[in-house]
N, C-alpha and C positions, 0 to 999 in steps of 0.2 A: 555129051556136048561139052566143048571148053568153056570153064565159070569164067565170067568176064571179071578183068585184073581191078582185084579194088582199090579208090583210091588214097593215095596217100593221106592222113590227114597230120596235124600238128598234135604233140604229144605232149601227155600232164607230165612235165618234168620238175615242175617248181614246188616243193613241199613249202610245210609253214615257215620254217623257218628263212626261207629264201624270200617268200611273201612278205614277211614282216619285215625286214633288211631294204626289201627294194621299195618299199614304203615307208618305212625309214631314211631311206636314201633319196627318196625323192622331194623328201622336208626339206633335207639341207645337204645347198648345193654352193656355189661361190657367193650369193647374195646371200649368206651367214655371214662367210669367211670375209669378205671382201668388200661389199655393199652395203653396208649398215650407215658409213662414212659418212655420205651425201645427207640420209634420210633423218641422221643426229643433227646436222647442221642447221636443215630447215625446221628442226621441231624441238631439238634437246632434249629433257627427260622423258618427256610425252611422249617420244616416239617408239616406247617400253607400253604402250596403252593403245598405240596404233599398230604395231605387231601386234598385241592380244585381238581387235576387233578384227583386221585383216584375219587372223590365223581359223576364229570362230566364222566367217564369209566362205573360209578354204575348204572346214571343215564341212556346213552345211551343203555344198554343191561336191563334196565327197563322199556325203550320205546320199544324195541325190541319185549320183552316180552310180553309187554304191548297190542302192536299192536296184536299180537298172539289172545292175551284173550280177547280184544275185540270183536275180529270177532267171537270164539265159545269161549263162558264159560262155559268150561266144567268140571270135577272132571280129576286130575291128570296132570293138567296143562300143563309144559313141555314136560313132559315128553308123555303126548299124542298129542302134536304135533311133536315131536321127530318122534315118532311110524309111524303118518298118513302122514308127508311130507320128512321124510328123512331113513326110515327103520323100521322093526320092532326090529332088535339087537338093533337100535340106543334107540328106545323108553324104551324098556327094559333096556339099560345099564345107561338112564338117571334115568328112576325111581327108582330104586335099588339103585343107586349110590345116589341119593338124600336119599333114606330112611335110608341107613348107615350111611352118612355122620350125619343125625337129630340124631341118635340111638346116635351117637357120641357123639355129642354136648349134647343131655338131659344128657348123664354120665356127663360130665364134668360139667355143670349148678349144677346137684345135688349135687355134688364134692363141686363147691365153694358155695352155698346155708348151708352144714354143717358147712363150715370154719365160712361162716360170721352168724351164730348162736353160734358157740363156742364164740363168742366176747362178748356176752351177760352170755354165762352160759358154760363157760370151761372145765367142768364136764361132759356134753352130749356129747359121742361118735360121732366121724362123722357118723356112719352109721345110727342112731339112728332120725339122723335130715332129711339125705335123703330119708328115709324109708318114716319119717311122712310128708313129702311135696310132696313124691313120690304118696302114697295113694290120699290126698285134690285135689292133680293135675289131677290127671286123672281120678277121679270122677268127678270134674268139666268137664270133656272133655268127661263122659258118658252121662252128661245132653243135653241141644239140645245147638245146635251151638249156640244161641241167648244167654247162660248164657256163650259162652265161649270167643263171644265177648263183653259182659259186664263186665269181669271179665278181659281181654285184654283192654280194655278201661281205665277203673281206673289204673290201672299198669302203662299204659303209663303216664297215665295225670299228675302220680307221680314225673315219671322221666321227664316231659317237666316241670312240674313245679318247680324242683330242677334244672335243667339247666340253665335256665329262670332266677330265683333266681341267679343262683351264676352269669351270665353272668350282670346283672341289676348291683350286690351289687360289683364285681371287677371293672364294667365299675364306681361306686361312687366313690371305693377307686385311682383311679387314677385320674378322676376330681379334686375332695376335696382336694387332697392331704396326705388322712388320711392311706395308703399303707404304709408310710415309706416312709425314701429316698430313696431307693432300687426299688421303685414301678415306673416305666416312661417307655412311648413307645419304649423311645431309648433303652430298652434294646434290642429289634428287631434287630440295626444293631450294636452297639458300643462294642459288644466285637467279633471280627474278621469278622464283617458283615453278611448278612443274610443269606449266604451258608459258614460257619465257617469249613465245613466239607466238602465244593464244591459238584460235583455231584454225584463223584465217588472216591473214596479214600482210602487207606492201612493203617488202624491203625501200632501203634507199634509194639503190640502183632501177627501184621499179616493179621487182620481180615481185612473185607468191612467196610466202613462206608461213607455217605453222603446221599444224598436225594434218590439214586436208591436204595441202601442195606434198605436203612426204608420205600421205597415202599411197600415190603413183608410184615412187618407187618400191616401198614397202610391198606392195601388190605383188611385186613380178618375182619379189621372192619366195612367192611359193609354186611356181610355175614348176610342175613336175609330176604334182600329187596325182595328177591324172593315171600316170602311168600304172596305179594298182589294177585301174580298169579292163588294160591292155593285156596285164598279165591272165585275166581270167579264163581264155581259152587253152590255155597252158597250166591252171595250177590243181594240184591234187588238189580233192575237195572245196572247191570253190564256197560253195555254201555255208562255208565253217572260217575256211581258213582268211577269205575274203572279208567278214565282215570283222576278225576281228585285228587284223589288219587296219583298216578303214577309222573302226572307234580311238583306236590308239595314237592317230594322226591327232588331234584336239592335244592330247595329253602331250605329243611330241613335243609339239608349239609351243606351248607353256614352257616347257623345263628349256627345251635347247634354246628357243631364242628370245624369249622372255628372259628368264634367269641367265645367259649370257649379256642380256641388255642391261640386267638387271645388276651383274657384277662390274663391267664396264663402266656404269654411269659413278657409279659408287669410288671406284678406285679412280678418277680425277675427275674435274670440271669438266664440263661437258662444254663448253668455249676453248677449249685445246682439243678438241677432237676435230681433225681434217676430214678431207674427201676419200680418202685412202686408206682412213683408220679402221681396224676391226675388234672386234676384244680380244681377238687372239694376239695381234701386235701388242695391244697394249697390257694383257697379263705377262707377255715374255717379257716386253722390254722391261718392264719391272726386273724380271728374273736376271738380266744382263747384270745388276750390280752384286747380284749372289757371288757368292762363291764356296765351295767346300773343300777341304783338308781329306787327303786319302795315301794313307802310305809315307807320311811327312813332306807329302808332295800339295801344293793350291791348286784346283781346276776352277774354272771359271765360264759359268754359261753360254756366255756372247756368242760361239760357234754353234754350241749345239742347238740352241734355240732357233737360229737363224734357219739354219737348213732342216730344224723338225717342221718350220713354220713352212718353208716349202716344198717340204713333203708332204706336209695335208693339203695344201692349195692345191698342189699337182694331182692327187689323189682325188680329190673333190672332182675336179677337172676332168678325171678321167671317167669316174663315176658319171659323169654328167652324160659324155659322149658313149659310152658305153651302153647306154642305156637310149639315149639317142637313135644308137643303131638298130638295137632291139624294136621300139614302140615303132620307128618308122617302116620297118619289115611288114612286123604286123598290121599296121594299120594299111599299108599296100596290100596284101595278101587279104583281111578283111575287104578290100573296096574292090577287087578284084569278083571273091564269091557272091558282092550283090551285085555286080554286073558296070559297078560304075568306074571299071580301071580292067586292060588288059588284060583276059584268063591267063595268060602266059606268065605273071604274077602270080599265080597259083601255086608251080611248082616247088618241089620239096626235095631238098637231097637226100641222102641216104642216115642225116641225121636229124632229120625232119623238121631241118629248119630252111624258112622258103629261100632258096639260093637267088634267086632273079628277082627277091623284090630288095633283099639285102643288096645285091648288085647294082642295079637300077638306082639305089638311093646312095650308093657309096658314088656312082660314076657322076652322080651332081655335086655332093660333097666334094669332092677331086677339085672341082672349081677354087676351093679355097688356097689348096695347097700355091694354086698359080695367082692368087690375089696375095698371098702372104709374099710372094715371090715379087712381081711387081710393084707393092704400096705396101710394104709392113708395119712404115711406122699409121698406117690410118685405117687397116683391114680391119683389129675390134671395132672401134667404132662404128662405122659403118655397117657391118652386120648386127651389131646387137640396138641400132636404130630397128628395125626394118622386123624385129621380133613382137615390137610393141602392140600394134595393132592387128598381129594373128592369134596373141595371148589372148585378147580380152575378147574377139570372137569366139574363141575354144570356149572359156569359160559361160558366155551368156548361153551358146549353144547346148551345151550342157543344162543349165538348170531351165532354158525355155524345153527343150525336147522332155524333160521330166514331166513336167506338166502335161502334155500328151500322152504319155505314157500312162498316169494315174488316169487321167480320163481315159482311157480307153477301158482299162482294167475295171475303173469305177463301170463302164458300162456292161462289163461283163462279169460283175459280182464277183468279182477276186480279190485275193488279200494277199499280199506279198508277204516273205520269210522275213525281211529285213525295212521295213518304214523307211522313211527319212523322217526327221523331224521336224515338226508345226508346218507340216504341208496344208497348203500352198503358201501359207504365210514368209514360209525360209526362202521359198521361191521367190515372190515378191520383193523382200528382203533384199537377195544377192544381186536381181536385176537390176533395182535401184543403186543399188552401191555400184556396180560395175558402172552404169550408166553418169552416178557422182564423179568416180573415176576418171571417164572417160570427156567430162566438164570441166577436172581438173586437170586432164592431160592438155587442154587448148589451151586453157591460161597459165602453163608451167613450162615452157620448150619444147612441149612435142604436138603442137599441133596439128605440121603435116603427119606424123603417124595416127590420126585421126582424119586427117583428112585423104588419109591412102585406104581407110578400112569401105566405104561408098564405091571407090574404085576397083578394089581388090576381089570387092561382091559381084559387083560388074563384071569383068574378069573371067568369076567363075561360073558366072551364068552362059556368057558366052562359051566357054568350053564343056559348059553342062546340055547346052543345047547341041553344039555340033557333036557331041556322043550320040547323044539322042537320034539326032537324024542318020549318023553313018548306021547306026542299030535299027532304022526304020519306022522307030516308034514317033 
């Protein structure tokens, strides 16, 4: 008799060294490069103390996580432990909710991906840059996973080695003395001490400001860390190379955006840092008044700094999206095999990566090319509103689903490879804080994205129900 054709499934192409890069990569994304600006503003040195507690928040719902994907690694992460230990609406309203939220994010990555091409050639349309990195991207992401963590690999190695860099060349100019007189640790406490804004506070104009109002933003910069989760139906050795992946996010935190926060504050007053400032601007722009003698010829920094600065941003950028396409594949292709998104999602090309769920998420992202195209100068905006409140879903969803998870296990006398730590207490912990967060997003300018997350639930219920019925159940 003919063996019937077995099926395809998704292949371990991601060794450790690719795990660790894309977990690495998912640390730091444009809100290093880019977003610090705002989150200075409303807190000033402090907000070197609000990264550390955010980053320890990132890491506990990463052990959470973590402990999850050790025990099955399987395609659709979360969200199919969502489905298997705390509901099937739950599993469905996390995976959907994660796949909009990425759909999100790629708009907005390709958004600032054209801006910081226009730096180079002013001429090229925005839509024109999204389009052609939109195509490179997700042909890359048609190939087998193994070229999509090589290609995530160097991405990162870019942006660790430009942080590295500027955190080395700030920590010289404060030794040497060559910063200026402007450049001394004391700028941490000597102009109104280290909470200059205290914890909580009423600008003039009205507004929040101190270390709780710049928690909100500070938050969203670590939106990404998820994706080690994603990766584990895909990585050699899960078991191993996963956890130790996972431990070394804590330590990430600390060096890249602490000690980038931490050299920053140091080389000027923190009352001259803008909305748009990052430490990388402001270590190079230091470097602009360099100069060096080679050949009995002067060169002078001002050019090359400028376009290394955005070549990591663009880098970053692409990192972002790049990975975008990936998690969002998988996380279709996961919602697919628990039954709660199209089998046809299923499918796998001949390099075993799901062709129709990569397709299906590109042909929504397409949307943006033609928002860039009609409203460019207001398309970021816009999209990266509209991210807020599917973040902080992901996140509670995650460390509530854990919780069902130990109890289950609790009832069946098992003992996981990989804890989380101070369970249920860390649990506890990040719910309150997201929930703090999300107190602080009403009284800081995002309240309708607070007031979109009730609706958005809504939303999904209704589209979770009429599955349900066209399925009969």
């Amino acid at each position: 008799m003919e063996q019937p054709k077995e099926e395809k499934k998704l292949k371990r192409g991601l060794s450790n060294r690719h795990i660790q890069l894309i977990a690495l990569g998912g640390a730091i994304g444009t809100g290093l490069f880019l977003g610090i600006g705002r989150a200075a503003i409303l807190a000033g040195p402090s907000v070197i103390l609000g990264y550390a507690l955010a980053g320890i928040i990132a890491f506990f719902i990463m052990r959470q996580l973590g402990e999850m994907v050790v025990e099955e690694p399987v395609s659709g992460s979360f969200s199919f432990f969502a489905h298997k230990y705390w509901g099937s609406f739950a599993g469905f309203a996390s995976g959907w909710n994660y796949w909009i939220l990425y759909i999100l994010v790629s708009m907005a990555e390709l958004t600032a991906i054209g801006v910081y091409v226009q730096f180079w050639w002013p001429e090229i349309p925005l839509w024109v840059s999204s389009l052609f990195f939109f195509i490179v991207i997700n042909t890359v992401n048609l190939a087998s996973v193994k070229v999509y963590g090589e290609t995530e690999f160097w991405f990162s190695i870019i942006k660790v080695v430009a942080i590295i860099a500027m955190i080395l060349f700030g920590s010289y100019l404060l030794i040497s003395g060559s910063g200026g007189e402007r450049a001394t640790v004391a700028n941490l406490y000597n102009d109104a001490g280290f909470f200059p804004k205290g914890w909580l506070s009423i600008a003039g104009d009205g507004s929040y400001q101190g270390l709780l109002a710049a928690l909100v933003i500070i938050m969203f910069s670590f939106g990404g860390l998820e994706l080690v989760g994603i990766t584990a139906a895909e990585a050699e050795n899960p078991q191993k190379n996963i956890p130790r992946a996972t431990n070394q996010v804590l330590i990430r935190i600390l060096i890249f955006y602490v000690g980038a926060l931490f050299i920053l504050f140091s080389l000027m007053p923190w009352r001259s840092i803008t909305a748009h400032t990052s430490p990388f601007v402001e270590v190079f722009n230091t470097l602009n008044s360099y100069q060096f003698a080679l050949w009995g010829k002067t060169f002078y920094f001002t050019s090359i700094i400028a376009n290394a600065l955005n070549i990591i941003v663009l880098t970053a950028a692409l990192s972002v999206y790049n990975s975008c396409v990936y998690s969002n594949s998988r996380m279709l292709y996961g919602l697919a095999e628990q039954g709660n998104a199209p089998h046809f999602l299923k499918k796998l090309n001949k390099n075993h990566a799901p062709i129709i769920a990569i397709l299906v998420s590109a042909a929504l992202v397409f949307v943006c090319i033609i928002v860039n195209w009609i409203i460019p100068e207001k398309a970021l905006e816009i999209l990266m509103s509209l991210v807020v409140s599917s973040l902080i879903i992901n996140w509670i969803m995650i460390s509530w689903t854990h919780l069902f998870f130990k109890k289950k296990l609790k009832n069946q006398n098992r003992k996981t490879l990989f804890p989380s730590f101070l369970y249920p207490w860390s649990n506890y912990l990040c719910l309150l804080f997201l929930s703090g967060v999300l107190v602080m997003m009403w009284f800081t300018g995002l309240k309708v994205s607070v007031e979109l997350i009730p609706i958005w639930l809504i939303l999904l219920w209704i589209c979770y129900r009429l599955v349900k019925k066209k399925k009969g159940d």
